[in-house]
C-alpha positions, 0 to 999 in steps of 0.5 A: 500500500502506499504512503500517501493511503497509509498515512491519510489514515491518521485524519480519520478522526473515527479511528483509533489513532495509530501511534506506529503509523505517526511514528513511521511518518515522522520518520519519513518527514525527518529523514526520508527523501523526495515525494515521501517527504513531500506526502509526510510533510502535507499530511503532518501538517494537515493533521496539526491544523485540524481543530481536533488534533489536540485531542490526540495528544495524550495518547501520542505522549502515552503511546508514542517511543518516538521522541521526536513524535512526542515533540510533534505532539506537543506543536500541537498542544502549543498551537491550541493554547496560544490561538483557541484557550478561551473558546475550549470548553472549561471541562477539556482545559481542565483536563489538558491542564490536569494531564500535563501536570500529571506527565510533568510530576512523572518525569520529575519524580526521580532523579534518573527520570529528570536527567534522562527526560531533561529536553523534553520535561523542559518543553512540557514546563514551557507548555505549563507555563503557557496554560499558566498565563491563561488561566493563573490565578482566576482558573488556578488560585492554588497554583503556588501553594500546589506547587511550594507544597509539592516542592517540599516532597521531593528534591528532585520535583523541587528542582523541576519546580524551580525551573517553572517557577523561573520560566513563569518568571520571565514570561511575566516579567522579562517577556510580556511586552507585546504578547499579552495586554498590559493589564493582564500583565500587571495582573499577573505580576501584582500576583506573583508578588502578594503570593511570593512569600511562599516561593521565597520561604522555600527558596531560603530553605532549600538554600539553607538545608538542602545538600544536593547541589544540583537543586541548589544551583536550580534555586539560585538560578531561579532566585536570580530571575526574581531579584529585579521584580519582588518587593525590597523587603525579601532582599533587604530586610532578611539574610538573603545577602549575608547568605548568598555572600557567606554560604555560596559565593565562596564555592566555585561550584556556585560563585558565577550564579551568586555573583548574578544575584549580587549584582542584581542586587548592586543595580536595584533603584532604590534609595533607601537601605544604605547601610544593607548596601555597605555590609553587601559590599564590604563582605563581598570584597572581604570573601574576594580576598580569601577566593582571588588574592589581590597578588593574583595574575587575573589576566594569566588566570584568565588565560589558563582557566575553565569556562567557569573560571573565565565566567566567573572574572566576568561576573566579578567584572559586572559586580564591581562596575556596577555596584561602583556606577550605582553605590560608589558615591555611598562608599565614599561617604561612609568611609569605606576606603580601605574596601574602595581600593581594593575594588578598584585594584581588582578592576585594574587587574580585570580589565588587563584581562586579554578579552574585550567584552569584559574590558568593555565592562571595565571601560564604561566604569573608567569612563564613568569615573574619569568623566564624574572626576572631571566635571566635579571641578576642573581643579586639581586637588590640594596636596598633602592630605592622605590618599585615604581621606575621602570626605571633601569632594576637593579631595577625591582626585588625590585618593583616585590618583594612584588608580588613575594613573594605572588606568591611564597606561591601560587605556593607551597599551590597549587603545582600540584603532581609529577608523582613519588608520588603513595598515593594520596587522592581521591574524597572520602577523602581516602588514597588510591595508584594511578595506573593511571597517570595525564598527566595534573597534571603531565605537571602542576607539571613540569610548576608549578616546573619551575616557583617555581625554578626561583623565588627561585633562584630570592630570596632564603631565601624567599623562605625558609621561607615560607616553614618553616613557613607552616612546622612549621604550620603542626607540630603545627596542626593549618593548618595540613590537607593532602592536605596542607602537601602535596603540601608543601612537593611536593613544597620542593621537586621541587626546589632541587638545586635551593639553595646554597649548604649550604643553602639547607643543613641547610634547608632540615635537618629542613624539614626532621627532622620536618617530621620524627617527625610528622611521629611518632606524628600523628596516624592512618594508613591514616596519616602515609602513607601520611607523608611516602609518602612525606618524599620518594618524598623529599629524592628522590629529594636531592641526592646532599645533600645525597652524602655528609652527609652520617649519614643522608643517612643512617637514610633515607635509614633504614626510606624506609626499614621501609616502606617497611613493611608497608602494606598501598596501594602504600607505599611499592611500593613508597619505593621500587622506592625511595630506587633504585632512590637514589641507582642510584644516591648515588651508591658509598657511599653504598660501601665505608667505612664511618666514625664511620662506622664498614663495608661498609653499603651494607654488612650490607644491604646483611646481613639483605636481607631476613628481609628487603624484607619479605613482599614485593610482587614479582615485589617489590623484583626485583625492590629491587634486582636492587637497590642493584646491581647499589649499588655492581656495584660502587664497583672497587675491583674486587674481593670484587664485586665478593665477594658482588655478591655471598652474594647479589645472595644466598637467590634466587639461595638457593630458586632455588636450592631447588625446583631444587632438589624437581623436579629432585626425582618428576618432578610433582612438576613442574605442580604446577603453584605456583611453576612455577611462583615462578621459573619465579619470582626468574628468573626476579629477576636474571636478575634485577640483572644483568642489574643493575651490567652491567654483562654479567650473563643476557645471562646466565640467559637466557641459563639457562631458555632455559636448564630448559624448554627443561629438565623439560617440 
């Protein structure tokens, strides 16, 4: 007989459903092939939209030794919950209800069962935890109490218990928008908070005296989703915390979950219970002594350890940051600031840690506090009074200050790279030009940029010194590597402005000296490159300080046109970007005369035009060509800006004017389409030109393109 006859038997609903039947054709829906597949699926989905099909669930969830089948059964069951409930008669819900609690207190009984069934007892809690937003509390009022006293019973029950109690929990609270009204969502939420009570009293007591782990970990877990909704008082007013801090966090088995609940707690918006808060936070950081010693190498710990042990540094991560972000201002005043210190070493431990989602974490704190410290008082602190001393709001730069200045060398070891950089370093250890852009490491350089900006205006000076130093390093070899001149350099160029104008004079000259010498010092075509790139991205960054020394302009500018002969990926283009930016920027000091100077510094570059851009690709030339037109475009003279033009324009219009004059004895010339594309070339480059002097030429550009099509095609 075939499929299709066999399994049409499955829609009669005047026959006893044949459990064999739907197990062969779940077989073939899942594994089978072509036109079995195609008859299996058609018919399995008729039978699931049939308004009758849930009426086969049970016998399916009795009968059924296909696992997949019992999953198939359970779509249905699903699928009437969701879209029918309301309009199935009382007598059928109750039973429904009544069949899956049974099923769910069968697999749950034993601990063999509830391992072995785990995947499939949890779609069953889900399909409960749906029954339960329909019918929990008018159609269900003992719900809790059934489900407390039940817990009471047997550990293994409770353990299930706990993940429904959990599941309703984020239904309710975490998932509600958009899938229920808002007034049954406040229903239910109001619900579960006059009758939390009696979850939470088992909570406690599972926590207190149970010694299976697993249960443990179930009702901590479960605890975790309750901590953002039930009422203050079950957190604060009873030995929730104390018991979380001295019974568990301790325990590597049940440290990550706890510290989850800790911090769900650091974050509650609440004013009151600050003294709750102090004893939270001071025997917290009392039991991290004991667990992760402050001489610990985290960053190593990190490396070397389990999932659970780089889980745990990154919950300890969320801990401190947030409880620091929400309460750091309630430690200071309570004078907490032997404890306040030792946090804060173990944020600067953390946040060496070599993963960037948990430095992440630590950079949003940094970037809090710098921010906080700066906008406090643009003043530095009196000297003389004790780092420890916290009370005067005058006084907290002094205490932060020895943490600070750790936080600034992290910032710049670790500074993200800018967007304008284009040679990087990739997997492989090679110097190679990046075409596609990191937004996150474009969005981590501008974080990362902002933080580095307060804490140099909160100390300047210390800020400069270890930048120097680590340039000192760099030229000396004893921490020359790629990466670190990189970061450094991209840390020197992220805080343009944020020095004393004379401060940063003296500064950059150091720095762009140092580079200009490690340049000629180091060999290879990699090394070059790299150190080219740097000193661009820092010129490019500084055209305050380029504006007023104009021998150090000019010594820049001739440095770019040098890389523009350099043939490394990216460098060019690098140069060719750098050279507009500072054009942009510096465009006046182009075409005035400058002291000790025979003529404006664009007549020389106009002179030298073919040389400079000989081996630049097509799209390096325009964007050359624009640079100098924001360059001529400074100049007021009428008649010296006619003048510049004309020279700026002669090398394209004579290489137009050439292939102009071929084309007119042999008009073939223009089916050559390396001459088409080097018309087209010189055409962008005329109207580059033209954008960046503001001139009206760009519409002459475009008449002259339409003339040359109609005359020559």
């Amino acid at each position: 007989m075939s499929l299709t006859v066999e399994a049409s038997k499955l829609l009669d609903f005047n026959q006893k459903l044949d459990i064999p039947l739907l197990d062969n054709v779940i077989g073939f829906m899942y594994n089978g092939i072509g036109e079995q597949q195609r008859i299996a699926q058609e018919v399995l989905t008729t039978l699931k939209e049939h308004p009758d099909a849930w009426t086969r669930v049970d016998a399916i969830l009795e009968y059924s030794q296909n696992q997949q089948t019992k999953y198939y059964a359970l779509q249905i069951l699903e699928q009437v919950i969701n879209t029918r409930w309301k309009v199935l008669p009382r007598d059928q819900c109750e039973g429904i209800k009544k069949y899956i609690v049974n099923v769910i207190i069968k697999l749950s009984s034993t601990p063999e069962s509830l391992d072995r069934e785990k995947v499939y007892l949890n779609k069953l809690n889900m399909i409960l935890v749906q029954i339960l937003k329909r019918e929990w509390p008018k159609n269900w009022q003992s719900f809790i109490p059934d489900i407390v006293g039940a817990s009471k019973t047997n550990e293994s029950m409770c353990q299930n218990n706990m993940v429904i109690l959990k599941l309703l929990s984020e239904e309710v609270f975490d998932f509600s928008t958009g899938q229920m009204t808002q007034t049954k969502a406040k229903h239910l939420k109001d619900t579960m908070c006059s009758e939390f009570q009696q979850v939470f009293l088992l909570c406690l007591f599972v926590m207190e005296n149970s010694q299976n782990p697993t249960l443990v970990s179930a009702t901590l877990e479960t605890l975790l989703r309750f901590l953002n909704w039930i009422p203050l008082g079950y957190i604060f007013e009873t030995k929730l915390i104390s018991t979380l801090i001295y019974k568990f966090l301790g325990l590597p088995l049940f440290r990550n979950v706890t510290l989850k609940c800790l911090t769900e707690i650091a974050g509650v918006a609440v004013p009151s219970y600050d003294e709750s808060y102090i004893m939270m936070f001071s025997q917290t950081i009392t039991q991290l002594q004991e667990m992760l010693p402050l001489e610990t190498n985290i960053r190593d710990a990190y490396a070397n350890g389990q999932d659970a042990e780089q889980q745990f540094i990154q919950n300890l991560a969320l801990f401190l940051c947030t409880f620091l972000k929400e309460r750091g201002s309630l430690v200071e005043r309570k004078q907490l600031s032997e404890a306040l210190l030792k946090a804060l070493q173990y944020l600067i431990l953390i946040s060496e840690v070599d993963d960037t989602e948990i430095f992440k974490i630590c950079l949003e704190y940094w970037n809090t506090l710098a921010s906080d410290l700066y906008r406090e008082s643009p003043f530095l602190p009196p000297t003389g009074a004790s780092p420890l001393y916290l009370p005067r709001p005058n006084s907290r730069r002094q205490f932060y200050q020895p943490i600070l200045t750790k936080v600034r060398a992290l910032m710049i070891s670790r500074m993200a790279k800018p967007e304008e950089v284009l040679v990087v370093e990739n997997e492989q250890g090679e110097v190679v030009r990046e075409f596609m852009r990191d937004t996150d490491s474009i969005n981590m350089y501008k974080n990362m940029r902002e933080t580095l900006v307060y804490l140099t205006h909160l100390d300047y000076a210390d800020t400069e010194r270890i930048m120097t130093e680590k340039l000192a390093n760099q030229v000396n070899g004893s921490e020359w590597s790629w990466r670190n001149l990189n970061t450094l350099c991209w840390a020197v160029g992220s805080i343009s402005g944020a020095m004393p104008e004379e401060d940063e004079k003296r500064f950059l000259v150091i720095v762009i000296k140092d580079l200009l010498g490690l340049c000629e010092q180091k060999r290879g075509k990699d090394n070059k490159a790299i150190i080219a790139s740097n000193i661009m991205y820092i010129v490019g960054q500084y055209p305050r300080f380029l504006r007023i020394h104009w021998r150090f302009l000019k010594t820049v500018i001739n440095k770019l046109f040098e890389f523009m002969h350099e043939t490394h990926d990216g460098v060019q283009d690098m140069a060719c970007d750098t050279f507009i930016k500072i054009a942009q920027k510096c465009r006046r000091q182009f075409v005035q005369m400058q002291v000790g100077e025979a003529m404006p510094f664009i007549e020389e570059i106009l002179s030298s035009i073919n040389s400079i851009i000989c081996d630049l690709q097509p799209q390096q030339v325009h964007t050359f060509y624009e640079a100098v037109g924001y360059m001529i475009s400074a100049q007021t003279d009428q008649v010296v800006q006619e003048h510049l033009i004309e020279k700026y324009m002669t090398l394209p219009n004579q290489v137009w004017d050439e292939i102009i004059n071929q084309a007119s004895r042999n008009v073939d010339i223009l089916k050559d389409p390396d001459v088409v594309k080097q018309l087209a070339n010189i055409l962008k480059t005329n109207v580059r030109a033209c954008k960046a002097l503001g001139h009206p030429f760009v519409s002459q550009v475009r008449k002259m393109c339409i003339r040359f099509s109609w005359e020559y095609f």
